[in-house]
C-alpha positions as CSV (number, residue, x, y, z in Angstrom):
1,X,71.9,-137.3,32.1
2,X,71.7,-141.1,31.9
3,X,70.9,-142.6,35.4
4,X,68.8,-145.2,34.1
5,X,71.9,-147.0,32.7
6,X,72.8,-150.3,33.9
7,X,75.6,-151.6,36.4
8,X,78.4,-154.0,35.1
9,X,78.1,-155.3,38.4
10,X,77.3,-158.5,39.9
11,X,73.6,-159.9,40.0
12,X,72.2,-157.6,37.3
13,X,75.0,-158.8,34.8
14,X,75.6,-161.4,32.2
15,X,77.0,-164.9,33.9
16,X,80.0,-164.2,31.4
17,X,81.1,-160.9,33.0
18,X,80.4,-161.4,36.8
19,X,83.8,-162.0,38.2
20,X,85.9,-159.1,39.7
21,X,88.0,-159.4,36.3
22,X,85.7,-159.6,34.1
23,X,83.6,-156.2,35.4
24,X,86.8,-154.2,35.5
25,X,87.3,-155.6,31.7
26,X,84.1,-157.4,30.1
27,X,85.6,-155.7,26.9
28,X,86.7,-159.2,25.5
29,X,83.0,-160.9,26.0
30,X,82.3,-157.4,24.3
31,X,84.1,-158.3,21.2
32,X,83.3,-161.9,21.2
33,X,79.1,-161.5,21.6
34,X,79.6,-158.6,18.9
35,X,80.9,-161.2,16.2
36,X,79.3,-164.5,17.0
37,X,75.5,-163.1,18.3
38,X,75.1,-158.8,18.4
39,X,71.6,-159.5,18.8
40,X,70.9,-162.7,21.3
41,X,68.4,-163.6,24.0
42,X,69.6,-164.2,28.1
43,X,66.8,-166.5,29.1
44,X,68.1,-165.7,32.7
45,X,68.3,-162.1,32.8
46,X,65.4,-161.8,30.3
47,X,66.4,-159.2,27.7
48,X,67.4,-159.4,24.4
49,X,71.5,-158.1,24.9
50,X,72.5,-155.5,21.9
51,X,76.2,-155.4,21.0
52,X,76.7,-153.3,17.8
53,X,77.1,-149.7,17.0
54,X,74.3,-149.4,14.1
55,X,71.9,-151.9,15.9
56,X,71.9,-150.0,19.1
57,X,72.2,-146.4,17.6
58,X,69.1,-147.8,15.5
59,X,67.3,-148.5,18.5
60,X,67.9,-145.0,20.5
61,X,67.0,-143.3,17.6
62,X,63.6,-145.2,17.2
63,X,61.8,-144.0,20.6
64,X,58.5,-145.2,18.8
65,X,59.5,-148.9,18.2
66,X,62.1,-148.5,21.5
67,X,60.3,-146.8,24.5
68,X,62.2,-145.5,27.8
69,X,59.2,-145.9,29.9
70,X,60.7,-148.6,32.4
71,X,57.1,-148.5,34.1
72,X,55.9,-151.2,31.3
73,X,58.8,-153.5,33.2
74,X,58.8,-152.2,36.3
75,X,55.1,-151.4,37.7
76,X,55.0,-154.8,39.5
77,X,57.9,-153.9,41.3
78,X,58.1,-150.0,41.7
79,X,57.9,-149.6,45.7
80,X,55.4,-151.8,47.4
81,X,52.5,-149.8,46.2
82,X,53.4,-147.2,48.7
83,X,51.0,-144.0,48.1
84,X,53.0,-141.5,49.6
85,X,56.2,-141.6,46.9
86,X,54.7,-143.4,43.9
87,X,57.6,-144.3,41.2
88,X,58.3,-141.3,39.6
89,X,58.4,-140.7,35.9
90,X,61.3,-138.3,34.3
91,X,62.6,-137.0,31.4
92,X,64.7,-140.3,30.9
93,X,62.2,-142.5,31.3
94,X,59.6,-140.6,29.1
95,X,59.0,-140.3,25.7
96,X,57.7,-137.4,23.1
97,X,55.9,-135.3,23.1
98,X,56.2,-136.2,27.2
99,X,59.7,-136.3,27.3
100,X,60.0,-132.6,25.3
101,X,57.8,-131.5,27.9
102,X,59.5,-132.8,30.8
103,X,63.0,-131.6,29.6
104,X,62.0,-128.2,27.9
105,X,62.2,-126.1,30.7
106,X,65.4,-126.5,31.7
107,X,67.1,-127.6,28.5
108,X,68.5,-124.0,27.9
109,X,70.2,-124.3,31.1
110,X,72.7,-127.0,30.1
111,X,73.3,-125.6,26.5
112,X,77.0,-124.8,25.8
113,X,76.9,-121.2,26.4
114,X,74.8,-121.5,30.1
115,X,77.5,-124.3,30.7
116,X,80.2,-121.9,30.2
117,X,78.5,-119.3,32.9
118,X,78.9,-122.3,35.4
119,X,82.6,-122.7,34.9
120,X,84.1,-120.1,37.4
121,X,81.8,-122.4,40.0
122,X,83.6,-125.3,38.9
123,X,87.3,-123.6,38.5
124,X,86.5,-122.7,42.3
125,X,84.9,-125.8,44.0
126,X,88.0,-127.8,42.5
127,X,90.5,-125.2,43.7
128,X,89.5,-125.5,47.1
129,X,89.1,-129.2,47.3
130,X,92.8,-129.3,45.9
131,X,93.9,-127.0,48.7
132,X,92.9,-129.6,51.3
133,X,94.7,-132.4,49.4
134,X,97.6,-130.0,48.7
135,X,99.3,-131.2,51.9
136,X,99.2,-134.8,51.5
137,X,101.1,-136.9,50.1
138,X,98.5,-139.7,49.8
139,X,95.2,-139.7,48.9
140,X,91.8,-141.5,47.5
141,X,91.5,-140.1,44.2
142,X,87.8,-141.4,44.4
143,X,86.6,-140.5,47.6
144,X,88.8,-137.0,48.1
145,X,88.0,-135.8,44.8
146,X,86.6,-137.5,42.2
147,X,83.1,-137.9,44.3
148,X,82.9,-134.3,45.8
149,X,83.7,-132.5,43.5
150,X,80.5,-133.1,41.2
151,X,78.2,-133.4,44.3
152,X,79.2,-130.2,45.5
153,X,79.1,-128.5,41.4
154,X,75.5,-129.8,41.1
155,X,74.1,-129.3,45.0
156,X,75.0,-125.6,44.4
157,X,73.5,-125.8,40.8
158,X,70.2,-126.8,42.8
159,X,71.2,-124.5,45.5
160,X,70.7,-127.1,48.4
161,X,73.6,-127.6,51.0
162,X,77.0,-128.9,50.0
163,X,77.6,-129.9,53.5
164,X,75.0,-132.5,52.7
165,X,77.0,-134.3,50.3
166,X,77.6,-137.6,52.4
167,X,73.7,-137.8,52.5
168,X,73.0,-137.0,49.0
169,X,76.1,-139.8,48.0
170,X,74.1,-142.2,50.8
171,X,70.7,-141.8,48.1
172,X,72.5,-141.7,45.1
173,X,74.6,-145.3,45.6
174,X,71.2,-146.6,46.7
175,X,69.2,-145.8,44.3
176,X,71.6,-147.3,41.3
177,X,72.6,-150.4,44.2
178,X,72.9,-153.2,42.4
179,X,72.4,-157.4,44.1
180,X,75.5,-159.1,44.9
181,X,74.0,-162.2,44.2
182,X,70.7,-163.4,42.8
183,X,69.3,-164.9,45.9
184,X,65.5,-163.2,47.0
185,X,66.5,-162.3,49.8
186,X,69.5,-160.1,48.7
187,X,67.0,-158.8,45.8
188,X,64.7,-157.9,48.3
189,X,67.3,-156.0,50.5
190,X,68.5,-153.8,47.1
191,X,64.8,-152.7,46.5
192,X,64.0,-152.0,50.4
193,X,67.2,-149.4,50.2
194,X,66.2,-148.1,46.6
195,X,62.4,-147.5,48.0
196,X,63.9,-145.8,51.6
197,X,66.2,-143.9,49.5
198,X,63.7,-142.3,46.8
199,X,61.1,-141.8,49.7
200,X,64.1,-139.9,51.7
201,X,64.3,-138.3,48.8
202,X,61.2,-137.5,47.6
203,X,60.4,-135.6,51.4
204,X,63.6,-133.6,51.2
205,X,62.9,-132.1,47.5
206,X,58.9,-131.8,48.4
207,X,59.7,-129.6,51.4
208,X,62.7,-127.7,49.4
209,X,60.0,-127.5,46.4
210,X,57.3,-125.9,48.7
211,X,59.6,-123.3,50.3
212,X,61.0,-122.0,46.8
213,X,57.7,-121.9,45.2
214,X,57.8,-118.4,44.1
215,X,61.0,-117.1,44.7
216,X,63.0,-115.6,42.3
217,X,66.6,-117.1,42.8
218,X,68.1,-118.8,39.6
219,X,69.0,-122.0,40.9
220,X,67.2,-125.2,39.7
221,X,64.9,-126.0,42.4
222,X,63.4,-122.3,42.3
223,X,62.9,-122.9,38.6
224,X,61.8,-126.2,38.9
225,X,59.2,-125.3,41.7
226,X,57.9,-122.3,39.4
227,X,57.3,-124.1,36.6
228,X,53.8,-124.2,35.7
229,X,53.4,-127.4,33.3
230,X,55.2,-129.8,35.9
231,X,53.1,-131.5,38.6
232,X,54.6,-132.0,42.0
233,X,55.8,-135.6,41.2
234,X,57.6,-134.6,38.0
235,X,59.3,-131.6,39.9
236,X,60.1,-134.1,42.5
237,X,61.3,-136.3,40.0
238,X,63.1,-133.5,38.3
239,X,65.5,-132.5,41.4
240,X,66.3,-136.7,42.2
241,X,67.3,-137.1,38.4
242,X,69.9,-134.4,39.0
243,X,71.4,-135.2,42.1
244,X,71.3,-138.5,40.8
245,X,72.9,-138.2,37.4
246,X,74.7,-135.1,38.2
247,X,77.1,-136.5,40.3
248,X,77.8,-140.2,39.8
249,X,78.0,-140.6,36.1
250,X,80.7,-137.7,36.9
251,X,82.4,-139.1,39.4
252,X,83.2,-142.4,37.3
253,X,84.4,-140.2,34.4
254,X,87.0,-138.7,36.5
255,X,87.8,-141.8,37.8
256,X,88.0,-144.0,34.7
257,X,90.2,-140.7,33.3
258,X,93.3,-141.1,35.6
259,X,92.9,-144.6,35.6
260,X,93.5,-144.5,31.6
261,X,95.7,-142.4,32.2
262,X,97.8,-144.5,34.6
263,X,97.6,-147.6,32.4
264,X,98.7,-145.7,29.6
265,X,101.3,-143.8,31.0
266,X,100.5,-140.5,29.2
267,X,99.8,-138.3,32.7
268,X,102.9,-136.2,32.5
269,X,102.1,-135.9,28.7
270,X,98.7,-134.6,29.1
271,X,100.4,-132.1,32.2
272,X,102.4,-130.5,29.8
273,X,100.2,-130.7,27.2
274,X,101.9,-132.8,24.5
275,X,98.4,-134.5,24.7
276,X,95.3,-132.4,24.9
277,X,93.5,-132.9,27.8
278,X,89.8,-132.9,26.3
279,X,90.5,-134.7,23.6
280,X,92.2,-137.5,25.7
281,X,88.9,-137.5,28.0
282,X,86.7,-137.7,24.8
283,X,88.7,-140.8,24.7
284,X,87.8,-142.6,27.9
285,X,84.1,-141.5,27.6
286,X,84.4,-144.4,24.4
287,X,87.0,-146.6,26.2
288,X,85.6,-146.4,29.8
289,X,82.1,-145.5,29.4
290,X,80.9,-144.6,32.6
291,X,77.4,-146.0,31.6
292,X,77.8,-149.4,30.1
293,X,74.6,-150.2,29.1
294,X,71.1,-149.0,28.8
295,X,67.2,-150.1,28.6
296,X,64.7,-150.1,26.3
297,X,61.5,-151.7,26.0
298,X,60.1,-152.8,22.3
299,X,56.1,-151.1,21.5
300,X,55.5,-153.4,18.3
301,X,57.3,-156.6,17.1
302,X,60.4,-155.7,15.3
303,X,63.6,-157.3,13.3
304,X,66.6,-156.7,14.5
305,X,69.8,-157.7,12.8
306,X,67.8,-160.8,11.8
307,X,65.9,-161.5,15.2
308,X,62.3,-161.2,15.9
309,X,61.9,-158.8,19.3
310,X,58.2,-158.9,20.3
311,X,55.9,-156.2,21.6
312,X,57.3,-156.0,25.5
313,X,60.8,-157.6,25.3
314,X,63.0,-155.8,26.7
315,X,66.3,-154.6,25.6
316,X,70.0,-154.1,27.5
317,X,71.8,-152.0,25.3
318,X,75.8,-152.2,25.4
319,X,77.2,-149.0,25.3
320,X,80.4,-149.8,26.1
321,X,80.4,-152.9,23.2
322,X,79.7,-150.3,20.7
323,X,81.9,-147.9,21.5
324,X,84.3,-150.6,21.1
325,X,82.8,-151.8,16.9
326,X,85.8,-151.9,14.7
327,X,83.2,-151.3,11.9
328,X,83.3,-147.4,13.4
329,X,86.5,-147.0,15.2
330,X,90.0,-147.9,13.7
331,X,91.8,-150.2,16.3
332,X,89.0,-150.2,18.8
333,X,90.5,-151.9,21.5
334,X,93.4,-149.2,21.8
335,X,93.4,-146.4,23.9
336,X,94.2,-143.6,21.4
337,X,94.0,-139.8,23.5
338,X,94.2,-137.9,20.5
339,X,91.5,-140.0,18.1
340,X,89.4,-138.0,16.0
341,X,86.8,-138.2,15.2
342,X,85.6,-140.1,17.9
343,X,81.8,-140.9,17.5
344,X,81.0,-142.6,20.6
345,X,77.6,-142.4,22.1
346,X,78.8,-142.3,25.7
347,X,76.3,-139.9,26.4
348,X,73.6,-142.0,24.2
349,X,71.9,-140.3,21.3
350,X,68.4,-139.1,19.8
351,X,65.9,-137.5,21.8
352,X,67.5,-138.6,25.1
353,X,71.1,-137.9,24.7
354,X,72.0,-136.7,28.1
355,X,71.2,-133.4,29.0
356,X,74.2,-133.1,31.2
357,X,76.7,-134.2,28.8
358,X,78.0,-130.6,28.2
359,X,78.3,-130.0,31.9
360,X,80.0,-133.5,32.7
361,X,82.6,-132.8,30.1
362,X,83.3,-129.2,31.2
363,X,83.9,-130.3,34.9
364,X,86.1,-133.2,33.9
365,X,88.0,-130.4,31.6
366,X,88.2,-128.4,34.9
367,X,89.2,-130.8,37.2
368,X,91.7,-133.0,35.5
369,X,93.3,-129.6,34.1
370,X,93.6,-128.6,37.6
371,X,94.5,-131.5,39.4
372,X,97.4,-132.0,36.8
373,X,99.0,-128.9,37.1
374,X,98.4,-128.8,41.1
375,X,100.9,-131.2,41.4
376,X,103.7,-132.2,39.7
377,X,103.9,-136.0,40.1
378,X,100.6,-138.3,40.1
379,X,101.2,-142.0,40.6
380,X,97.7,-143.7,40.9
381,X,97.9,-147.7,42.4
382,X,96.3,-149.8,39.8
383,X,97.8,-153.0,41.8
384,X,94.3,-153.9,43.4
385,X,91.1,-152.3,41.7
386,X,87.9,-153.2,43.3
387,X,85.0,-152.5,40.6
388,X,81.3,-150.6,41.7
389,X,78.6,-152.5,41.9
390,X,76.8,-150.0,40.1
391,X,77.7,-148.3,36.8
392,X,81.4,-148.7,35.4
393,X,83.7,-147.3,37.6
394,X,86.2,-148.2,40.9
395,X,85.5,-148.3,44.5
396,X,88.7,-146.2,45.4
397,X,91.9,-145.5,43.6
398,X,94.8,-144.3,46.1
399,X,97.4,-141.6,44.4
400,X,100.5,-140.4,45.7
401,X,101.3,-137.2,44.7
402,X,104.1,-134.3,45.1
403,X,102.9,-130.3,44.5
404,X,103.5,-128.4,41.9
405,X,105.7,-125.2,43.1
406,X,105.6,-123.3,40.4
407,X,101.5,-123.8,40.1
408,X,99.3,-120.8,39.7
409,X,96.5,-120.9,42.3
């Protein structure tokens, strides 16, 4: 799970990529930076931005050089110096032997096989949400499918409430908000709803925590809350990273898939399989990576691709730039459903490659196969895309749609 990824989204972007345009597609400026200057310094953003495939899988590979520990960028600014929700340190924002210890407990759980034991959970929260779209002939793809149905996978996963889903979307677009502009006041406003949000947070998961402490249920929480090597901010931590990454990374991956889809004009192919469905997701994970970019933090001074990065500079990483390097992928800038092999690093790599990765591509198997054979006409409106201002994704995505009669339920 990658939630400390970074937006394509106004204020926390390059100048070059900050119109509506250029955030739905900053895939040009991509290519462009990746020729001229892959490794170059933003005096206004302050970070050194990475644009090729062996620089940046060099750097994720090298935690000891390349640290996730935002808190050496970030203490200044963590949350007002509140005591009662400090900023909390995770598995992604750790390294060994912290991170190992962080993530050990629960790595098992999001293994392939464990994965697989989830499906029928997955098979079942997308059948019914399809059963309440069955009946119309319009619909948000975003909002009235592609955002509850990984809220409600992982909210049962930690065994909290689905019916809270509108709150736990409330923290989660918080807490990745992004400024719409770079005035102080606007900054201030982004930070004041990140703080109330991880705070709101923080209560809810403490109290849930307390309660499970324990119990013998198999959901995360319990097994978070009887873990005996986790303090009570890391299991805090713990339960926000999962909500958090669990749901929106998700939610865009679904999204940017029909959208592909759409632009490409390959839905009724991938319906009747003349394209394979997973194989044409693995496809937008490198084409519309839901995380464009990611941060890390240099421990010593360092060359890199000729430039001289010094002990505390900090580093955006462009995911969705390398994923896009001609010197790895034949005829990068085409969307190809059945490329293989396709070595993106969507889901990052080394020690942090996301723990959900296995589980955010099994639900996207699940719900596109689904969706796609629930009805038999899909026309998605990609006349007026409004971008998020966090992550890589859209703000809605209206469908029309007609229902399958001969579709197995």
């Amino acid at each position: 799970m990658q939630s400390s990824g970074s937006a394509v989204g106004v204020g926390q972007a390059p100048e070059a990529i900050r119109s509506r345009e250029r955030q739905l597609s900053p895939f040009e400026w991509y290519a462009e930076m990746r020729q001229k200057t892959p490794v170059c310094y933003d005096e206004q953003r302050e970070t050194w931005d990475v644009f090729r495939y062996e620089d940046v899988n060099h750097v994720l590979k090298n935690h000891d050089a390349f640290t996730a520990n935002r808190t050496l960028e970030d203490n200044e600014s963590s949350n007002g110096g509140s005591d009662e929700m400090p900023m909390l340190q995770t598995m992604i924002t750790t390294d060994p032997p912290e991170h190992n210890r962080l993530r050990g407990f629960i790595d098992e759980q999001f293994q392939p096989g464990a994965i697989r034991e989830y499906q029928p959970q997955v098979e079942k929260v997308t059948a019914e949400l399809l059963d309440d779209l069955e009946n119309k002939q319009q619909f948000d793809f975003v909002d009235e499918f592609a955002v509850p149905v990984p809220v409600i996978v992982i909210a049962e996963l930690l065994g909290i409430p689905a019916d809270r889903r509108e709150q736990f979307k409330e923290w989660s677009d918080a807490l990745v908000a992004r400024p719409e502009d770079d005035t102080e006041e606007e900054i201030q406003r982004v930070q004041r709803g990140q703080q109330q949000a991880q705070q709101e947070m923080g209560r809810y998961f403490a109290k849930l925590l307390e309660e499970r402490r324990g119990g013998d249920g198999d959901d995360l929480v319990t097994l978070a809350a009887n873990a005996e090597d986790l303090s009570r901010g890391e299991k805090v931590g713990f339960c926000i990273l999962l909500l958090l990454a669990g749901n929106i990374t998700t939610t865009n991956l679904l999204t940017n898939t029909i959208w592909s889809f759409e632009e490409e004009g390959i839905i009724n192919d991938v319906r009747t399989g003349a394209i394979d469905h997973e194989q044409a997701i693995e496809e937008v994970l490198r084409y519309r990576s839901p995380i464009q970019s990611l941060k890390r933090i240099a421990t010593e001074n360092v060359e890199l691709n000729g430039q001289q990065i010094q002990t505390g500079d900090v580093l955006t990483l462009w995911l969705g730039a390398v994923n896009r390097d001609p010197e790895i992928f034949d005829d990068p800038e085409k969307f190809r459903p059945e490329r293989g092999p396709n070595r993106h690093i969507a889901f990052g790599t080394g020690v942090h490659f996301c723990l959900g990765a296995h589980l955010a591509r099994m639900e996207a198997d699940v719900a596109i196969e689904q969706l796609l054979e629930r009805f038999d006409r899909l026309d998605a409106d990609l006349s007026d895309l409004q971008p998020l201002s966090s992550l890589y994704g859209l703000e809605s995505l209206p469908c029309e749609v007609s229902v399958n009669a001969h579709s197995e339920r």
